[in-house]
C-alpha positions in Angstrom: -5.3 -10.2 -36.8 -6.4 -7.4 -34.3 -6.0 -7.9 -31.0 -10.1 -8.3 -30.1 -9.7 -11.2 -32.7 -7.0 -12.6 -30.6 -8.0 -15.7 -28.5 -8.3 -14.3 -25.1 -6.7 -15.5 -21.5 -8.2 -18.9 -20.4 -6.9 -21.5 -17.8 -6.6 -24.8 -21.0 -4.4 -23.2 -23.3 -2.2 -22.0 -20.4 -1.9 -25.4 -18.4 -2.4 -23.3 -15.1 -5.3 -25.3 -13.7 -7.1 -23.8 -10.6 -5.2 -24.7 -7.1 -8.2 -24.9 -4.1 -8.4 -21.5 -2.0 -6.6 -21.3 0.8 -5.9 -17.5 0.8 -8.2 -14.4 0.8 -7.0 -11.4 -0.2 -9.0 -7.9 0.6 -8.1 -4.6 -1.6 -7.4 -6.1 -5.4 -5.3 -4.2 -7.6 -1.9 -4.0 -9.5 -0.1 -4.3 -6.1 -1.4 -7.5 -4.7 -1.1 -9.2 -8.6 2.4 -7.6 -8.9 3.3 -8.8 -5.6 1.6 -11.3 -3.1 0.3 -13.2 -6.4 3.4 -13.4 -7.7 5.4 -14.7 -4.7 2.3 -17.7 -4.4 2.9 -18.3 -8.2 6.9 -19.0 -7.5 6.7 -21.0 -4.8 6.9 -24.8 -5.1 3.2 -25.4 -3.6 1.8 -23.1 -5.4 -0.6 -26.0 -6.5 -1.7 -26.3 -3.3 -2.4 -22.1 -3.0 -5.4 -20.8 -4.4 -5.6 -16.5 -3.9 -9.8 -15.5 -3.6 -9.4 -12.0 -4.2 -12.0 -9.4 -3.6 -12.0 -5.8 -4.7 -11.9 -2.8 -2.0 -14.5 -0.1 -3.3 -15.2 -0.8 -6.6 -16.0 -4.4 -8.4 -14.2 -3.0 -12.1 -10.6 -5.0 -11.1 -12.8 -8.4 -10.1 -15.0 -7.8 -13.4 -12.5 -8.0 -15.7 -10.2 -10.6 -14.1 -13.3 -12.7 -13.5 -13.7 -12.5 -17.4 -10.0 -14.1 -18.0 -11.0 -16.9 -15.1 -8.5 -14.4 -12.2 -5.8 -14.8 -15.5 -3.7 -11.8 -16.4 0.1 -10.9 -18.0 2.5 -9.6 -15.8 5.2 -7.3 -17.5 8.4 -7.1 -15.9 10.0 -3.5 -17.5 12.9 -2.3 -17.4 15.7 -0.5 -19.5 16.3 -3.6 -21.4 13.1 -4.3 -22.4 9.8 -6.0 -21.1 9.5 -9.9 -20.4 6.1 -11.3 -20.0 4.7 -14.4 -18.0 1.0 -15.0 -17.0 -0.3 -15.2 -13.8 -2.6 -18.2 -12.4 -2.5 -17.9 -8.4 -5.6 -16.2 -8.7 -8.9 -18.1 -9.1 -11.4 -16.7 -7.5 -11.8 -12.7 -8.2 -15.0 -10.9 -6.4 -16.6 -7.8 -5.4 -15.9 -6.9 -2.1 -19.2 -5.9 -1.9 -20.1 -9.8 -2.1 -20.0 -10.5 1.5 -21.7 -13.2 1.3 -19.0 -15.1 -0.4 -16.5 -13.4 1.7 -17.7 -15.2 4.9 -17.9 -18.4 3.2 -14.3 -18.7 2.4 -13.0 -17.0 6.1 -15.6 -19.7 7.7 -13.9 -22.6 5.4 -11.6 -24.5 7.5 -9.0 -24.8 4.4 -8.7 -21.0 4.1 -5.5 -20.3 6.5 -4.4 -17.1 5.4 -6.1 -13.1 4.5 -3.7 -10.7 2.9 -4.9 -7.1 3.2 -3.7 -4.5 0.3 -6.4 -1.6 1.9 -4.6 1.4 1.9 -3.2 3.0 4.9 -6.2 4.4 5.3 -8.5 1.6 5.2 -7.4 0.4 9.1 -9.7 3.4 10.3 -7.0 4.3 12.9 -7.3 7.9 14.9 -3.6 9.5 15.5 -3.8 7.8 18.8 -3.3 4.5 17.3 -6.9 3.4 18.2 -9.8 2.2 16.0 -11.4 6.2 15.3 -15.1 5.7 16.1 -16.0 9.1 15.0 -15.4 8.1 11.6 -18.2 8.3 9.7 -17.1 4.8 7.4 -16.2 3.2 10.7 -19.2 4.3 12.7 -21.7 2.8 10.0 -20.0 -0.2 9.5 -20.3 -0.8 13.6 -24.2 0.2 12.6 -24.3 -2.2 9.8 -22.4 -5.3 11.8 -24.9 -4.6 15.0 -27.9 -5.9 12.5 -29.2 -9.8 13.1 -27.3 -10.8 10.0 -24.2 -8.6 10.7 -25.6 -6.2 7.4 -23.7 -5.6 5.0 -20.4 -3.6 5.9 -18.5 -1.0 3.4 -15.3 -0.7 4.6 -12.7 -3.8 3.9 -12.2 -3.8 7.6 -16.0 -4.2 8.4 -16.3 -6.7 6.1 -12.9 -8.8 7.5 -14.6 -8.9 10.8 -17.6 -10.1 9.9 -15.7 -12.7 7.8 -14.0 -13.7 11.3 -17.3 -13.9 13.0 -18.5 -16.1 10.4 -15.1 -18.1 11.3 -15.8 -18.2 15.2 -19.3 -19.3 14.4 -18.2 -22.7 12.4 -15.2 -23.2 14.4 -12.7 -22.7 11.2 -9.9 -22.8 13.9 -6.8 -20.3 13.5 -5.6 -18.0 10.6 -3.1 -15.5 9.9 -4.1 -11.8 8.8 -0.9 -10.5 6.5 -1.0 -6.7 5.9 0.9 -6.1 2.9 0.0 -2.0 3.3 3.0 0.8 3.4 2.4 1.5 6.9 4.9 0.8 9.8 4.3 -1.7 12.3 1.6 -2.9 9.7 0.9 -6.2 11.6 -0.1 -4.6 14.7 -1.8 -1.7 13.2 -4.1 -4.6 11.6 -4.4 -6.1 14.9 -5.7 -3.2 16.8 -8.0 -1.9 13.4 -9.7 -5.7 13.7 -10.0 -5.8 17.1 -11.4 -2.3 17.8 -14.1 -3.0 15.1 -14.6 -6.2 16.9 -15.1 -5.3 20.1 -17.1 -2.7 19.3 -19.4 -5.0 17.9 -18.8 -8.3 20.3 -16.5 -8.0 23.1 -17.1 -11.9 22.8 -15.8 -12.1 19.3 -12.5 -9.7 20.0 -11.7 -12.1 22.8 -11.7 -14.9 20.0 -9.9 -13.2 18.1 -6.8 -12.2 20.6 -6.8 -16.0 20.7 -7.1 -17.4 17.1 -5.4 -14.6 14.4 -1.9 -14.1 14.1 -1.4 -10.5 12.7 1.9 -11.0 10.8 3.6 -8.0 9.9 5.3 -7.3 6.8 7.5 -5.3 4.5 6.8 -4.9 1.0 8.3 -3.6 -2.5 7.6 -4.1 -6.1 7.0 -0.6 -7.8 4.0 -0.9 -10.1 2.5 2.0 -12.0 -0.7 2.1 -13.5 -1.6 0.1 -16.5 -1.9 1.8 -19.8 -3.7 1.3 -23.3 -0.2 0.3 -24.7 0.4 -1.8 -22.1 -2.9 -3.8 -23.4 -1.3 -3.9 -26.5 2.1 -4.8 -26.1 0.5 -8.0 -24.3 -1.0 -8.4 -27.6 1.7 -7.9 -29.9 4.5 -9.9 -27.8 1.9 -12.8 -26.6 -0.7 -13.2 -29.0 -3.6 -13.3 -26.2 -6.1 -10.6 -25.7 -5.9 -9.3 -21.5 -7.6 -6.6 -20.8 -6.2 -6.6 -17.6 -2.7 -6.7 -17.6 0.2 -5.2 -14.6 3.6 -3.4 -15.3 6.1 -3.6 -12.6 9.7 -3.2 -12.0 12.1 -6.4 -12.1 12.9 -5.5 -8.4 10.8 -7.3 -5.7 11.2 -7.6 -2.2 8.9 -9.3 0.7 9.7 -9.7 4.6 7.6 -11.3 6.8 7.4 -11.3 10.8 4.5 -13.8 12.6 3.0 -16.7 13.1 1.1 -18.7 10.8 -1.2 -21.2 12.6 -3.0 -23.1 9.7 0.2 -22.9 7.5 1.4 -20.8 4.4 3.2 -21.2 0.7 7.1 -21.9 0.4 7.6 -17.5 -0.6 11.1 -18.0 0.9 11.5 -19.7 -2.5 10.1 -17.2 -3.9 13.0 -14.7 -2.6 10.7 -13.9 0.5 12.5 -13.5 3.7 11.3 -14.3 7.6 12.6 -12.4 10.1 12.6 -12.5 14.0 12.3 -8.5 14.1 11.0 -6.5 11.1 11.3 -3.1 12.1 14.3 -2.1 11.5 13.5 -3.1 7.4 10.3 -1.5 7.7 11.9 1.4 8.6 14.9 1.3 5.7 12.1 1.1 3.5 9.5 3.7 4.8 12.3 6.5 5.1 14.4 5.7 2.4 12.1 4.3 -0.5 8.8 5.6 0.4 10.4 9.3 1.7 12.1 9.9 -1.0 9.1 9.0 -3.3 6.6 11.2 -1.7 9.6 13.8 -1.9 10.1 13.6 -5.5 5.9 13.5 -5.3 6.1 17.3 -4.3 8.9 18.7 -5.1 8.5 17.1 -8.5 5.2 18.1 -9.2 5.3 21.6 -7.7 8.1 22.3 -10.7 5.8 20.4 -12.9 7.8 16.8 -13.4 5.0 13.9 -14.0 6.9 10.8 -12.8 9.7 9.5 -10.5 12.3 9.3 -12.9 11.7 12.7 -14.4 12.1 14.0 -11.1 14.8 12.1 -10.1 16.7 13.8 -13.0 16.1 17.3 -11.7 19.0 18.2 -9.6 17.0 20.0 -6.9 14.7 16.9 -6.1 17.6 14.4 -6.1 19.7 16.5 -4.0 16.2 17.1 -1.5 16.1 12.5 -1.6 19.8 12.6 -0.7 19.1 15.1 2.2 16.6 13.0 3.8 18.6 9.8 3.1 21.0 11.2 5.0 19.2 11.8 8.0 17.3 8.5 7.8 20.2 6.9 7.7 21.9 7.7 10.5 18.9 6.0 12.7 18.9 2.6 10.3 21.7 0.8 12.1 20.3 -2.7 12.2 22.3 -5.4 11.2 22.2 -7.0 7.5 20.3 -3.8 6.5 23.1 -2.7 4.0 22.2 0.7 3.1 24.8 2.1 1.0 23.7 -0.5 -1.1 19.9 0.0 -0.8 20.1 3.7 -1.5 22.2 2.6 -5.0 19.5 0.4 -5.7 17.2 2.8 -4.8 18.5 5.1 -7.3 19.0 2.7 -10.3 15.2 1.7 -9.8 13.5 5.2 -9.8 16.0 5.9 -12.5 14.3 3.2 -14.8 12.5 6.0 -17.7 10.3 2.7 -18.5 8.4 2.6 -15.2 5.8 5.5 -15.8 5.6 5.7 -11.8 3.1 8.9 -11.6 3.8 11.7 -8.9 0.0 12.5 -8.5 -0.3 8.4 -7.4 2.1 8.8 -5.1 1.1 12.2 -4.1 -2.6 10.7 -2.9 -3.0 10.4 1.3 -0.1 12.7 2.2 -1.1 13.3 5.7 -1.3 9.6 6.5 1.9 8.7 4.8 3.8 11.9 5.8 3.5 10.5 9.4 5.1 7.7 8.4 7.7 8.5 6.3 8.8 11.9 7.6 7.9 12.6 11.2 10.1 9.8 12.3 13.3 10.6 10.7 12.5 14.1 12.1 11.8 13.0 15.1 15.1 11.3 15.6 17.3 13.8 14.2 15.3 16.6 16.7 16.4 14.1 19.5 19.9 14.1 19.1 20.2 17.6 18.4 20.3 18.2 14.9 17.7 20.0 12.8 16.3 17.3 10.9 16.1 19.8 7.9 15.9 17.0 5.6 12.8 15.5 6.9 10.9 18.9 7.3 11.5 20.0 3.4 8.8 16.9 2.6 6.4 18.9 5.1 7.2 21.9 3.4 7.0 20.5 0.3 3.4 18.9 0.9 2.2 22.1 2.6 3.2 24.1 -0.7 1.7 21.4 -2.9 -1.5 21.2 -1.3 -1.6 25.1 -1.8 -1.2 24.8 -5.4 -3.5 22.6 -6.3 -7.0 22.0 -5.8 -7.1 17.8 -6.7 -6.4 16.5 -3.4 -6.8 13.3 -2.4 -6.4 12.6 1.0 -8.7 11.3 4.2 -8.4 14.9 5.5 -9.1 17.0 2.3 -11.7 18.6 4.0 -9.2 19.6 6.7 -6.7 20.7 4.2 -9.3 22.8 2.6 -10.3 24.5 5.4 -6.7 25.0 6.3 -5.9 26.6 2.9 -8.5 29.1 3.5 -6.6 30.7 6.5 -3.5 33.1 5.8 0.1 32.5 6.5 1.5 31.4 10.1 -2.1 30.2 10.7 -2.6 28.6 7.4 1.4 26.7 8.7 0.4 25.8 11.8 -3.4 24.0 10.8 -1.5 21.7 7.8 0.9 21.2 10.1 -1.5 19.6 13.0 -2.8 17.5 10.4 0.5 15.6 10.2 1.3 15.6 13.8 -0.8 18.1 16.3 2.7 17.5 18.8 5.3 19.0 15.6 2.5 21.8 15.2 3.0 23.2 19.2 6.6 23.3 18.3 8.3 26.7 17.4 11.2 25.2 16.6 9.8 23.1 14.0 7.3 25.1 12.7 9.7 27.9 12.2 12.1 25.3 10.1 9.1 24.3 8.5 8.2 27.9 7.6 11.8 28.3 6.6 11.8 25.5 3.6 8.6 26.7 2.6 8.9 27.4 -1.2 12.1 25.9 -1.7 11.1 24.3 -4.9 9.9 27.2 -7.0 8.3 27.1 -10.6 4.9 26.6 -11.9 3.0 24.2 -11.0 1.8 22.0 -13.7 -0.6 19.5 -12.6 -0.2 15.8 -14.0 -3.6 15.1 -14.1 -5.3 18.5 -15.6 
């Protein structure tokens, strides 16, 4: 039997019937079904947790999960070999575009919860922390919610508010907004993205808002590469349903939460999820360590032409780079329970997993946003106590040399970056630089140690996407 004569995913066969909604989540993809999905599965309400999901720019995930009634095989890879279990927290999957629907369920009164998977980017923040109004997205999405009916916004975050006006105007009562995005201090980052939009629209509505939404903050981590034809297949072969929609991720998963929950949430603590008072300091462990030493390996690796994580990993110049920066990073995560002799070993016996395709040029998408995150800080600190922060500044290097040898960036500032590539040395520094932190740029210090690491990691540059 092929595998399109295979009988494909439906709730009957599977005994997962549909539990009623009582989360939305914006920005579907393999992250959110990897992670917040699974969590809801495992926990012992899960009946009582329905995940709406709608898609961020483009209705293809929604489409296809919609076709399997929001059913789809997760694969849990690793060196041993893949395990397979299918997934039924998700029952409703829509185009974000459908804002329509999306109102309904934030105006329903048995909806307590939105999870947000929108990229770092998708908050529409300027570098001073602020919703950026000059943004072109953010500024037509104001446009768009000034209309009668509130139009019809693009961006996720347009489209949350106006969900949240639709819940003011029913009286849906409270709800918590979860970010699940890579992005420190995500909870209040969501907070100030929301109620910029919303006050630029309705003072009236931000004021409900301060009052009604608990922005809970959040750690996350569950490495999950992109899907692949044999991925579709293996699900086939092992399971003998057709998905065209499966996920791959890692065994490894890891969720800590900070906030309030006003209208309730699912039992994720048995899930493995973990609530914590203060959530910074395991935002941090995880920003420096796991997510600085990927977009490390995403540089150095692909600038002497690697293709994934644990590829790189395996090239002595990258991994001694990750254990540079660890170093430094280190030294500032001091928190108690944070364990990090143990989290780096993990660390490296997870990107050492040669199953998990994890692609550099994923990972190397929105460096500017991310390297603020992941390696201004740790060079910040080190600065401040009087070391170099060397560490730290070889992932700026890095970027700055990647981003001059290639042409496929993909980044909210590629227009800057362009632009910035077309000047000539100590000016050509100094612009990428700004782009990443104007206050590092009017540094001589730090732009000279920049300059410094500049081409540390020679070789041709093979791109993994030609």
């Amino acid at each position: 039997m092929t595998a399109a004569q295979l009988p494909a995913l439906s709730r009957g066969p599977n005994a997962l019937p549909k539990a009623p909604v009582r989360i939305v989540h914006v920005g579907l993809g393999a992250f959110h079904r990897s992670h917040q999905a699974w969590y809801t599965q495992h926990a012992s309400d899960a009946a009582e947790w329905g995940i709406a999901a709608f898609t961020g720019r483009r209705p293809d995930a929604a489409l296809a999960l919609a076709a399997q009634d929001g059913l789809y095989t997760l694969i849990e890879r690793s060196d041993d070999g893949d395990s397979f279990e299918v997934i039924g927290s998700i029952v409703e999957a829509s185009d974000g575009a459908d804002v329509g629907r999306l109102a309904e369920l934030l105006a329903a009164p048995a909806t307590a919860i939105v999870t947000l998977t929108i990229t770092e980017a998708g908050y529409g923040l300027g570098r001073d922390g602020t919703l950026d109004n000059s943004s072109s997205a953010v500024a037509a999405d104001i446009e768009s919610l000034r209309e009668p009916d509130g139009g019809t916004p693009a961006t996720p975050l347009g489209r949350l508010v106006l969900g949240l006006a639709a819940r003011r105007t029913v009286g849906g009562g409270p709800i918590a907004v979860v970010s699940c995005d890579n992005l420190a201090d995500n909870g209040n980052v969501a907070r100030a993205a929301v109620c910029g939009m919303a006050e630029a629209w309705d003072p009236g509505l931000a004021a409900w808002i301060k009052e009604n939404v608990s922005f809970v903050g959040t750690s996350v981590d569950r490495i999950t590469p992109r899907t692949t034809e044999a991925d579709v297949a293996a699900v086939a072969e092992a399971c003998g349903h057709r998905d065209t929609t499966p996920v791959v991720a890692e065994p490894f998963h890891n969720w800590i939460l900070s906030g309030g929950f006003p209208a309730g949430r699912p039992r994720w603590e048995e899930s493995g999820a973990l609530f914590v008072d203060d959530i910074e300091p395991y935002e941090n462990r995880k920003l420096w360590l796991l997510n600085g030493a990927h977009s490390m390996l995403a540089y150095a690796g692909g600038l002497v032409g690697h293709t994934t994580v644990a590829e790189a990993l395996g090239d002595g110049r990258c991994l001694s780079a990750v254990e540079a920066l660890w170093d430094e990073a280190s030294a500032h995560l001091t928190g108690p329970g944070l364990r990090i002799s143990e989290y780096r070993a993990a660390l490296l016996e997870r990107f050492s997993n040669s199953r998990i395709a994890h692609h550099l040029s994923q990972i190397a998408m929105d460096g500017t946003t991310k390297l603020r995150m992941r390696a201004v800080p740790v060079l910040r600190a080190e600065r401040a106590v009087g070391r170099t922060g060397e560490g730290a500044a070889r992932m700026i290097a890095a970027w700055i040399d990647y981003v001059g040898a290639t042409s496929d960036i993909h980044d909210p500032l590629a227009a800057d970056i362009a632009s910035a590539n077309s000047q000539d040395g100590d000016r050509r520094l100094t612009a990428l630089l700004s782009l990443v932190s104007p206050e590092l740029a009017r540094d001589p210090g730090i732009t000279a140690l920049v300059r410094s690491l500049c081409g540390t990691f020679t070789g041709a540059y093979t791109p993994a996407n030609p």
